[in-house]
Rosetta silent file (secondary structure, phi, psi, omega in degrees, C-alpha in Angstrom):
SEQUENCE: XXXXXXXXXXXXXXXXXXXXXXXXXXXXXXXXXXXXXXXXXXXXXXXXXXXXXXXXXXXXXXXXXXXXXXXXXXXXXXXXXXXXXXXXXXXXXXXXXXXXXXXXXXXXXXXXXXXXXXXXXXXXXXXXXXXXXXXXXXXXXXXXXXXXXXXXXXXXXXXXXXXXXXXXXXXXXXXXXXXXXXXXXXXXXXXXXXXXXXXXXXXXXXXXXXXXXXXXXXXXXXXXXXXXXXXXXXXXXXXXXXXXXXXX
SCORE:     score description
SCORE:     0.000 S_00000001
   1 L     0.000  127.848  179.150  -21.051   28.453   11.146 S_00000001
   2 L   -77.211  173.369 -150.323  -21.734   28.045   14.856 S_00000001
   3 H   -54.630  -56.771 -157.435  -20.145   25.115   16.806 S_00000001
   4 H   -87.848  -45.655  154.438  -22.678   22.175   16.948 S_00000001
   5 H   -11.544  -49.652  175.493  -24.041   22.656   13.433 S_00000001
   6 H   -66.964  -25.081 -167.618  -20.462   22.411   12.322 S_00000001
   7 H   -86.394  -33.624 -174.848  -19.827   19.298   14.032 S_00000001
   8 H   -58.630  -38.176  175.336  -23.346   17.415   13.129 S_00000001
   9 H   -46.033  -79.365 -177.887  -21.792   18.211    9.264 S_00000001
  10 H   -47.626  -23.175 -166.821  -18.408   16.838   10.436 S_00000001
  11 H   -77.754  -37.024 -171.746  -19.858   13.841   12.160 S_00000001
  12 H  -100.481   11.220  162.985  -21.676   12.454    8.992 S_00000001
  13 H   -69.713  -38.534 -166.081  -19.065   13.588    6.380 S_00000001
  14 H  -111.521    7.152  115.332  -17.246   11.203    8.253 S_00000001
  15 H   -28.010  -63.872  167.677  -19.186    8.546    8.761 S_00000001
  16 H   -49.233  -48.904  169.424  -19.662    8.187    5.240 S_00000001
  17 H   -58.124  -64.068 -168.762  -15.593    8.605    4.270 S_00000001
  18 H   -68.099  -12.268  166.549  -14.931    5.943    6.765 S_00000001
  19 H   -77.952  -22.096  178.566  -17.528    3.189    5.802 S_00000001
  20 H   -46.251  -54.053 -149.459  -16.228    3.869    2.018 S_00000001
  21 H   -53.913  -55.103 -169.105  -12.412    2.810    4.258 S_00000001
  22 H   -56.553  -39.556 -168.495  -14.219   -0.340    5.707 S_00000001
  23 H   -69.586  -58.832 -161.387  -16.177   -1.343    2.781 S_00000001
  24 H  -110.590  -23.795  152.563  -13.480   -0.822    0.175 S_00000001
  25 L   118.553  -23.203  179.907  -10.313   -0.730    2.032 S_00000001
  26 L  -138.897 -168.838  177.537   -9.520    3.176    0.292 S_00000001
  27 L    76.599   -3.484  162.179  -11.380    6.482   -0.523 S_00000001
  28 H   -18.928  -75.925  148.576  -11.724    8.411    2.520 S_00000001
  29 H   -14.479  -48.532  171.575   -9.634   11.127    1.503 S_00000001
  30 H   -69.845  -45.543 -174.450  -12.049   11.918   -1.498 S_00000001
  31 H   -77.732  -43.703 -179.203  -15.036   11.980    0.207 S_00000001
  32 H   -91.485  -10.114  152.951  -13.684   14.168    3.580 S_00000001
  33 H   -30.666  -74.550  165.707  -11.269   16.311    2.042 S_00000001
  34 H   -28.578  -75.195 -167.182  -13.432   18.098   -0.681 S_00000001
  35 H   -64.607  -41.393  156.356  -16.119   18.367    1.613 S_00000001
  36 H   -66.237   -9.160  175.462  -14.490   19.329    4.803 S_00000001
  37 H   -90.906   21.075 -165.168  -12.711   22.037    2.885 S_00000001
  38 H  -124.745  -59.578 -173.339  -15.938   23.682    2.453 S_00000001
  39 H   -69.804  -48.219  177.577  -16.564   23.519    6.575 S_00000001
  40 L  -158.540 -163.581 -126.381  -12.936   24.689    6.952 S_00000001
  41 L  -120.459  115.032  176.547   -9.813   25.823    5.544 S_00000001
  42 H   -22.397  -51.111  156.782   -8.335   23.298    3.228 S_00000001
  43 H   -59.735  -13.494  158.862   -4.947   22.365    5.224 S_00000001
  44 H   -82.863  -16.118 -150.468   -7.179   21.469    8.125 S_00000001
  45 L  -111.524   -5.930 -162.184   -9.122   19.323    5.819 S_00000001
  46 L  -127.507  -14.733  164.059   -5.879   17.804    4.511 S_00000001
  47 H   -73.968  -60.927 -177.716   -4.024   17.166    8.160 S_00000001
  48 H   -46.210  -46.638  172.737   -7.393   15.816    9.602 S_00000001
  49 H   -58.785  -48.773  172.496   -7.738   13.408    6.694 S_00000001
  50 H   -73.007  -13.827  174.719   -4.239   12.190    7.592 S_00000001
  51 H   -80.657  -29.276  176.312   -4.650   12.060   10.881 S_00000001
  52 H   -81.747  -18.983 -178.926   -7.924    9.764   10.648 S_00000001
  53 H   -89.889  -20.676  171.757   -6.176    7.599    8.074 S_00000001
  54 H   -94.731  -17.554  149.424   -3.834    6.180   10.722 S_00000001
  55 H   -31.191  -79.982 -162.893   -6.424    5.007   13.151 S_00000001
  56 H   -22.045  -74.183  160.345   -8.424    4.293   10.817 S_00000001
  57 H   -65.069   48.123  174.142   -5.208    1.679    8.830 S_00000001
  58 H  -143.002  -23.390  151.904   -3.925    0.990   11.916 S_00000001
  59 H   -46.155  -77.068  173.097   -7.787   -0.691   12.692 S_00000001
  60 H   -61.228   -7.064 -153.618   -7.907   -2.279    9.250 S_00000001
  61 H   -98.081  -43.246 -176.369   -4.409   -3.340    9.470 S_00000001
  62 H   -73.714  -54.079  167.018   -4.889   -5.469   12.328 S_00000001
  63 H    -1.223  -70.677 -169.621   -7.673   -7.721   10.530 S_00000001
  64 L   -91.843   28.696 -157.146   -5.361   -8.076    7.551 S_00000001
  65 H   -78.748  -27.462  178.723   -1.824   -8.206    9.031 S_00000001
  66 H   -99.879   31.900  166.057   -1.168  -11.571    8.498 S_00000001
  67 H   -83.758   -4.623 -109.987   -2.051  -10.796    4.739 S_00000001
  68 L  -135.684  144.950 -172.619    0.369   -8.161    3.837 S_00000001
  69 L  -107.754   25.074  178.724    2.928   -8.913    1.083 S_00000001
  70 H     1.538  -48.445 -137.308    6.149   -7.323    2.965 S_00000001
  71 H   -98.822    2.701  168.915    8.393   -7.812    1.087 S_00000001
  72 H  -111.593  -24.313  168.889    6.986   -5.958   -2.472 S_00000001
  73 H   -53.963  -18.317 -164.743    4.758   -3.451   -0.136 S_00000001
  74 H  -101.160  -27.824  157.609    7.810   -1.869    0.812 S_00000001
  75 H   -41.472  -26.447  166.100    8.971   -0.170   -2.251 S_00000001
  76 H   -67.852  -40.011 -154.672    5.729    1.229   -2.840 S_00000001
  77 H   -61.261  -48.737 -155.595    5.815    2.418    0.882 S_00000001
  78 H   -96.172  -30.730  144.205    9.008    3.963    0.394 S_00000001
  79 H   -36.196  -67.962  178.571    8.251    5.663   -3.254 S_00000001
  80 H   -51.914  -56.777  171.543    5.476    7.262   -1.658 S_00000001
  81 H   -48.164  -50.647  173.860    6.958    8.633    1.331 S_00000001
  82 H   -42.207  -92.495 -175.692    9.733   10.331   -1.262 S_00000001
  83 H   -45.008  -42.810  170.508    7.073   12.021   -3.211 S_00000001
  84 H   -72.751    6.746  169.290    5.062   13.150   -0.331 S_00000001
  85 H   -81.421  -37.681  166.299    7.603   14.844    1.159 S_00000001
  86 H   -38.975  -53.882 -172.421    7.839   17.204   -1.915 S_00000001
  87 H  -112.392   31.789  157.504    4.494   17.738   -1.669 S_00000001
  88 H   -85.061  -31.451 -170.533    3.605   18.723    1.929 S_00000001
  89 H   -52.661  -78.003 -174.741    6.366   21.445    1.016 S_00000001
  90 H   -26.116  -59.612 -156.101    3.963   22.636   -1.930 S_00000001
  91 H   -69.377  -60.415  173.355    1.219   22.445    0.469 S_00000001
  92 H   -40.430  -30.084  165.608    2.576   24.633    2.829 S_00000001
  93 L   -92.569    2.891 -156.933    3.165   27.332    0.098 S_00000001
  94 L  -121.090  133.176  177.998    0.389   26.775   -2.560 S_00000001
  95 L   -64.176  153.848 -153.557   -3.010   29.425   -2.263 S_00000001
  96 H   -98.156  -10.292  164.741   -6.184   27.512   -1.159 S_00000001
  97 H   -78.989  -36.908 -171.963   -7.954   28.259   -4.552 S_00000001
  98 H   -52.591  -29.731 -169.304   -4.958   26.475   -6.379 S_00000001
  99 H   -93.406   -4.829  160.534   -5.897   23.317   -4.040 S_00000001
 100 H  -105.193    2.902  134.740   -9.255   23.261   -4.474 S_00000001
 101 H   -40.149  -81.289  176.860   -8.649   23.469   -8.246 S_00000001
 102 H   -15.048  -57.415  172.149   -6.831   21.054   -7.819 S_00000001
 103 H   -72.494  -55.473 -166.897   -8.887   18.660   -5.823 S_00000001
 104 H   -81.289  -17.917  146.241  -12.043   18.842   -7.961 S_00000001
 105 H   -66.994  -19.899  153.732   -9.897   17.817  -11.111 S_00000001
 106 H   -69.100  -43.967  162.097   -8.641   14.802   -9.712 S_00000001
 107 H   -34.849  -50.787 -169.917  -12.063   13.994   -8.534 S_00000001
 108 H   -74.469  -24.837 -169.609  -13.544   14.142  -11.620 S_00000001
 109 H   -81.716  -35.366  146.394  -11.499   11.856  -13.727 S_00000001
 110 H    16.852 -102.706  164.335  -12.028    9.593  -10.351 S_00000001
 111 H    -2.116  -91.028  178.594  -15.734   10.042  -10.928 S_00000001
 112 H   -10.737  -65.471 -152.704  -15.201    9.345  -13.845 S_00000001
 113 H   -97.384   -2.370  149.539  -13.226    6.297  -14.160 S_00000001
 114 H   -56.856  -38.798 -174.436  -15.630    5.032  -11.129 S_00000001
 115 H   -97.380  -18.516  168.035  -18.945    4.942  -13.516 S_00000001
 116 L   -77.237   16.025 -162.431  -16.874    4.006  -16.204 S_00000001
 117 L   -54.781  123.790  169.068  -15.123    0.476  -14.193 S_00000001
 118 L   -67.698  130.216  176.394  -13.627   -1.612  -16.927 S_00000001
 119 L   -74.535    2.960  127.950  -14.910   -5.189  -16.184 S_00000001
 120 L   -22.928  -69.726 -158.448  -11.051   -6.279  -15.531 S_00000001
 121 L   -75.182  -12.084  178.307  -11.424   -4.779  -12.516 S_00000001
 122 L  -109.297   17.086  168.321  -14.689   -6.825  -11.044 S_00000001
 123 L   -89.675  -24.844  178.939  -13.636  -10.396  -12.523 S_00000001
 124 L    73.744    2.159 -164.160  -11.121  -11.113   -9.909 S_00000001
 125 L   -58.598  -46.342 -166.749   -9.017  -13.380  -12.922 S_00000001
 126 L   -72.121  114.405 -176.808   -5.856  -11.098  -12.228 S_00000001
 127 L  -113.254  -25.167 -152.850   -3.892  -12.640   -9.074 S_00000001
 128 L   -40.739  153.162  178.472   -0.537  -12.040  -10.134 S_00000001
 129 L  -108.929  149.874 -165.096    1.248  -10.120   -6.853 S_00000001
 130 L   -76.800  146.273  159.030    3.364   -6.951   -7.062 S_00000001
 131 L   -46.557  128.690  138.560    6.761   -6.846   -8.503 S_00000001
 132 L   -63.151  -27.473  152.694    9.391   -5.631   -6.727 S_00000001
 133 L  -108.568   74.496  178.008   10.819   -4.376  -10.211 S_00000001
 134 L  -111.128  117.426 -179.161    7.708   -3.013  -11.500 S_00000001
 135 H   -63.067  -38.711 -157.410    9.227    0.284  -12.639 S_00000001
 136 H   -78.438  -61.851  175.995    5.915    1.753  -13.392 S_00000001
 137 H   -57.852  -11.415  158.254    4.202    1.217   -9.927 S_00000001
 138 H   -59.209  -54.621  158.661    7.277    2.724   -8.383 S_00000001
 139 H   -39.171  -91.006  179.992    6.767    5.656  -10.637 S_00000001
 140 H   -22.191  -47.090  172.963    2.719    6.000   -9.712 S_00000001
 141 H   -32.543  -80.413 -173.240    3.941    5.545   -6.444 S_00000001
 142 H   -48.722  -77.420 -143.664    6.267    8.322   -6.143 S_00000001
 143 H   -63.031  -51.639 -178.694    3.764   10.974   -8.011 S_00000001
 144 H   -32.387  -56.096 -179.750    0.809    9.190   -5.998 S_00000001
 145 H   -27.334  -50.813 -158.471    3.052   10.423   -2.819 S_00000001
 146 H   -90.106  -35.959 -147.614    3.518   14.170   -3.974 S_00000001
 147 H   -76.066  -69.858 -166.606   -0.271   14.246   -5.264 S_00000001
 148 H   -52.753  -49.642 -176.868   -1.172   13.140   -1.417 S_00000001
 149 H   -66.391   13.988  175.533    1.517   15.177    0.580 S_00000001
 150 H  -121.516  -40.733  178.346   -0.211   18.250   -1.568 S_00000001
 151 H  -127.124    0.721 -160.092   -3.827   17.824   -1.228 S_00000001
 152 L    64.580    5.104  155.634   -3.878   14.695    0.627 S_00000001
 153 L   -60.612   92.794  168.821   -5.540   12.319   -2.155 S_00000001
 154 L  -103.656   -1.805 -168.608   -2.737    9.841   -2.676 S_00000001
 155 H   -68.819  -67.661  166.453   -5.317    6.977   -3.615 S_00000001
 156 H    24.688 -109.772  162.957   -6.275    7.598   -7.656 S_00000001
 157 H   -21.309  -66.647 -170.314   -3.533    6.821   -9.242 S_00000001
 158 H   -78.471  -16.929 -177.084   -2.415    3.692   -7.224 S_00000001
 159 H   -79.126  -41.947  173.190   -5.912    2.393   -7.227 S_00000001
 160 H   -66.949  -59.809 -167.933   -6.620    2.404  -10.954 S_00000001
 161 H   -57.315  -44.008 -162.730   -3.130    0.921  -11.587 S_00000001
 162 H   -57.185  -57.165 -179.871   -3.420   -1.938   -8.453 S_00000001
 163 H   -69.735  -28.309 -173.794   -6.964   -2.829   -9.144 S_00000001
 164 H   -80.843  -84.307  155.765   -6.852   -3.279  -12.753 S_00000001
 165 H     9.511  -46.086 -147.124   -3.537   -5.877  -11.902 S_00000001
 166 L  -141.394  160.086 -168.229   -4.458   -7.955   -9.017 S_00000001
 167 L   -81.484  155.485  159.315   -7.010   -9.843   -7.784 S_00000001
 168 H    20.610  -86.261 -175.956   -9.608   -8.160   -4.980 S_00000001
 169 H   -93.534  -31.989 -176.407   -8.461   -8.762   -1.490 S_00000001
 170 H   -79.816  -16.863 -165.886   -5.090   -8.916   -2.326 S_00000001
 171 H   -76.006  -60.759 -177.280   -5.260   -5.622   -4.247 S_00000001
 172 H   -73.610    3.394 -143.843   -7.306   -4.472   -0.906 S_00000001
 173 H  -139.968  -60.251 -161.603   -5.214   -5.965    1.941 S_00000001
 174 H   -70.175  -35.285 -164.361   -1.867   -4.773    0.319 S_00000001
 175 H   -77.370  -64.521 -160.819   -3.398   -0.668   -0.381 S_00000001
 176 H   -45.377  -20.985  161.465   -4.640   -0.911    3.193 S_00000001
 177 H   -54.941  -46.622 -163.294   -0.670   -1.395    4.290 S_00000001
 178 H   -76.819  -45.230  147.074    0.248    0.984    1.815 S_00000001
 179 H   -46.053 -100.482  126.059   -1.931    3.653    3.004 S_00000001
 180 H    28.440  -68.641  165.344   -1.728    3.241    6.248 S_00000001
 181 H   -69.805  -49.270  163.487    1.982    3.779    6.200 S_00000001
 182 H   -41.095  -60.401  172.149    1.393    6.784    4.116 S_00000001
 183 H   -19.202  -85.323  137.874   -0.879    8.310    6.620 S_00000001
 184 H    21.919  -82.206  174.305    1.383    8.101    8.904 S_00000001
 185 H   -54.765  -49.850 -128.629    4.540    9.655    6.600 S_00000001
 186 H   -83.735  -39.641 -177.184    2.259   12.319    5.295 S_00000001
 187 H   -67.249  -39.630 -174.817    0.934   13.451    9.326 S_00000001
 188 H   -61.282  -54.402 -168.097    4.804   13.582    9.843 S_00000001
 189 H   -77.003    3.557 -178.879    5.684   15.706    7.145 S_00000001
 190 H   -75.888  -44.206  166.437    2.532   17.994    7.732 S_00000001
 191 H   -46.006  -51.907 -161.201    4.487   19.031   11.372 S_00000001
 192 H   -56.880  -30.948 -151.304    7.683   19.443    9.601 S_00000001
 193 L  -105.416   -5.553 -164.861    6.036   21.874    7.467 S_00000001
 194 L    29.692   55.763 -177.091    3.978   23.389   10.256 S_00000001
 195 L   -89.662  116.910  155.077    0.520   22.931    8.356 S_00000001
 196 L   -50.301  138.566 -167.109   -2.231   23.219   11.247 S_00000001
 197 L  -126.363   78.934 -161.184   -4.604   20.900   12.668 S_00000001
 198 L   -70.313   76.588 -147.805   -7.148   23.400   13.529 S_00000001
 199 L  -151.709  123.551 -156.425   -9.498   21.501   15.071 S_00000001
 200 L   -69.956 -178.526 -176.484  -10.159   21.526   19.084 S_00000001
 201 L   -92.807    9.552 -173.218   -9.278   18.086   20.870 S_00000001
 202 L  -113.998  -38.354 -142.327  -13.163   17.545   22.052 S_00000001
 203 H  -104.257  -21.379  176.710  -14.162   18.098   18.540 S_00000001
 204 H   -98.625  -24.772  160.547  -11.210   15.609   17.198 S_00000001
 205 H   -74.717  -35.079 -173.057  -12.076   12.795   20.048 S_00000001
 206 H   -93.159  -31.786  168.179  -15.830   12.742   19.036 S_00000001
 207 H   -52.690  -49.002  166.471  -14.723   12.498   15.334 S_00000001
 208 H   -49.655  -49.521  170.583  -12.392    9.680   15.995 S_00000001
 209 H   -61.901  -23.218 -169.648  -15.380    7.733   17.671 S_00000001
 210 H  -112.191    4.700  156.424  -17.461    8.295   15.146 S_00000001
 211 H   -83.839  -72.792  148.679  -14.574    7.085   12.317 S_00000001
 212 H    18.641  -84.454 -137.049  -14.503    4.284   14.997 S_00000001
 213 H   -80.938  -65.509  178.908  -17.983    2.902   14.407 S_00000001
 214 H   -49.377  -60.071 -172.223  -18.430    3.706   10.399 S_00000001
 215 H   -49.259  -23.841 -177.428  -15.270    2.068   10.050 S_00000001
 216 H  -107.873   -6.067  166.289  -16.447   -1.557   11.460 S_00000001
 217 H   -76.523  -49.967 -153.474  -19.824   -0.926    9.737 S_00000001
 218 H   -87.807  -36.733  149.295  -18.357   -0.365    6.176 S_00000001
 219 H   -45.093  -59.703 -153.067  -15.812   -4.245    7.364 S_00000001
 220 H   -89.693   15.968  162.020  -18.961   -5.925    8.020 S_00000001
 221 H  -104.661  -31.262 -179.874  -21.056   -5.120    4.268 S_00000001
 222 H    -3.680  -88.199 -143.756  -17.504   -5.821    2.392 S_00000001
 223 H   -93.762   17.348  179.736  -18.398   -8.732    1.473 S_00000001
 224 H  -107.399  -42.045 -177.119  -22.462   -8.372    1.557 S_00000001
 225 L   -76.906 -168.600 -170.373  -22.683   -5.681   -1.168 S_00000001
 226 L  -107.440   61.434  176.392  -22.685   -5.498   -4.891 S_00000001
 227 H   -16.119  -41.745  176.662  -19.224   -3.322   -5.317 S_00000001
 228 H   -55.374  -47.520 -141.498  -19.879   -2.292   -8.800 S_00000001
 229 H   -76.957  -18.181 -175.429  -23.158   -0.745   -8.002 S_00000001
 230 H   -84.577  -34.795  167.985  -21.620    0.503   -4.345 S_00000001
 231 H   -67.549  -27.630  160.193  -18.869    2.243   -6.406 S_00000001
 232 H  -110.036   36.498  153.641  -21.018    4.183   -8.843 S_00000001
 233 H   -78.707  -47.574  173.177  -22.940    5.170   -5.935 S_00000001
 234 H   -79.295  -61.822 -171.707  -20.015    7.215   -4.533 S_00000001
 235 H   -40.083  -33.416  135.076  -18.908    8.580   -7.725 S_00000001
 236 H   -22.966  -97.404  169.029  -22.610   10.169   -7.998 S_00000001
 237 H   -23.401  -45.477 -167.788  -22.363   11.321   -4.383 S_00000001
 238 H   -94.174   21.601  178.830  -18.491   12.891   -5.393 S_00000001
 239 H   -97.286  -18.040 -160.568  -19.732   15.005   -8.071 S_00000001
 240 H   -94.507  -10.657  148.835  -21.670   17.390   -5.302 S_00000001
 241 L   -67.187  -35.889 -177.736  -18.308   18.030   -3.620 S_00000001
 242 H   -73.179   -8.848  170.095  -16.723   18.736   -7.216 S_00000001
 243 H  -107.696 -135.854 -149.062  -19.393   21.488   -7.760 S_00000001
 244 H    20.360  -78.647 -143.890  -18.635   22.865   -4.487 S_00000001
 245 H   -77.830   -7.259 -142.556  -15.250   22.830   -4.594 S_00000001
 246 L  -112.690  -60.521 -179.249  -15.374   24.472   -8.016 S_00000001
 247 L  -104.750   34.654 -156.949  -17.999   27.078   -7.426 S_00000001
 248 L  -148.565    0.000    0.000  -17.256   28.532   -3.513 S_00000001
């Protein structure tokens, strides 16, 4: 594909991932992974995504900083980092059909468990705040980690479990920390592993601006939209990456 086509693609896949980030606080990762792995070779699609998620949390982060739960965020933080080091290795070794296998089966039960939202998760009743010995999110944690350091989705997993648990914003305030730190880990261990971020610096500067902008669009409807109905909007929308990534 020649140059400015490719980028008019990239500019509104990512416009779109990042107002999901603003609106809901997670879900880049689903939407530009898949689809940027289509535009270019899946470990660019899985570097980029980390590279966009720490602006991006490092944006959101200031909003909510003096929200942040410190002192149960950091076990998660650190469970995650642990797994994702495992699985940037894998990434660096694993064939680009296994990871777009890969990718479109986590999507789907995603999808999935997006049109299907248990009404636990849209009552807001659950406030309770994370453990520090909750065994099990330390577990999710860890696997979340290696899931992310491999295809760069660490959200799933930690999302179903968080959100069914806890109330809203804190459930959204605390993943944006937690994320955010991942990012971060996950761009580190992508170097270590010397996974490429093939993507020119003109062409990574106009993306960032345009992450930018979606991102403070997607803050200011938070709290204007209908979530439910904005949530089985994307899962619609994330089935036409999962036939993609499935049949090309």
């Amino acid at each position: 594909m020649e140059y400015w086509p490719l980028l008019l693609f990239s500019i509104l896949i990512v416009s779109f991932a990042y107002f999901v980030k603003g609106f809901s606080g997670f879900g880049p990762a689903l939407i530009l992974i898949p689809l940027f792995s289509i535009l270019y070779d899946p470990q660019t699609a899985i570097s980029v995504s980390a590279l966009f998620d720490i602006f991006a949390g490092l944006i959101l982060f200031f909003f909510i900083r003096n929200r942040i739960d410190w002192k149960n965020v950091w076990p998660v933080v650190l469970a995650l980092f642990a797994g994702a080091y495992g699985g940037g290795f894998f990434l660096s070794v694993a064939p680009t059909a296994t990871l777009k296998v890969i990718m479109a089966f986590l999507l789907l039960i995603f999808i999935a468990l997006l049109l299907l939202e248990p009404e636990q998760w849209m009552t807001g009743k659950q406030v309770r705040n994370i453990a520090v010995y909750d065994y099990k999110l330390i577990l999710i944690s860890m696997l979340s980690g290696f899931i992310g350091g491999l295809i760069g989705i660490s959200g799933p997993l930690l999302v179903i479990y968080m959100k069914w648990r806890h109330h809203k914003t804190y459930f959204r305030n605390q993943l944006i920390t937690i994320f955010f730190l991942g990012a971060v880990w996950r761009f580190a261990v992508y170097r270590v592993h010397n996974i490429q971020l093939n993507l020119s610096f003109s062409t990574i500067a106009v993306l960032l601006l345009t992450m930018a902008i979606a991102l403070f669009i997607g803050q200011h409807f938070h709290k204007q939209v209908d979530e439910k109905k904005f949530n089985r909007m994307i899962a619609i929308l994330l089935i036409i990456p999962v036939i993609n990534l499935i049949l090309f």
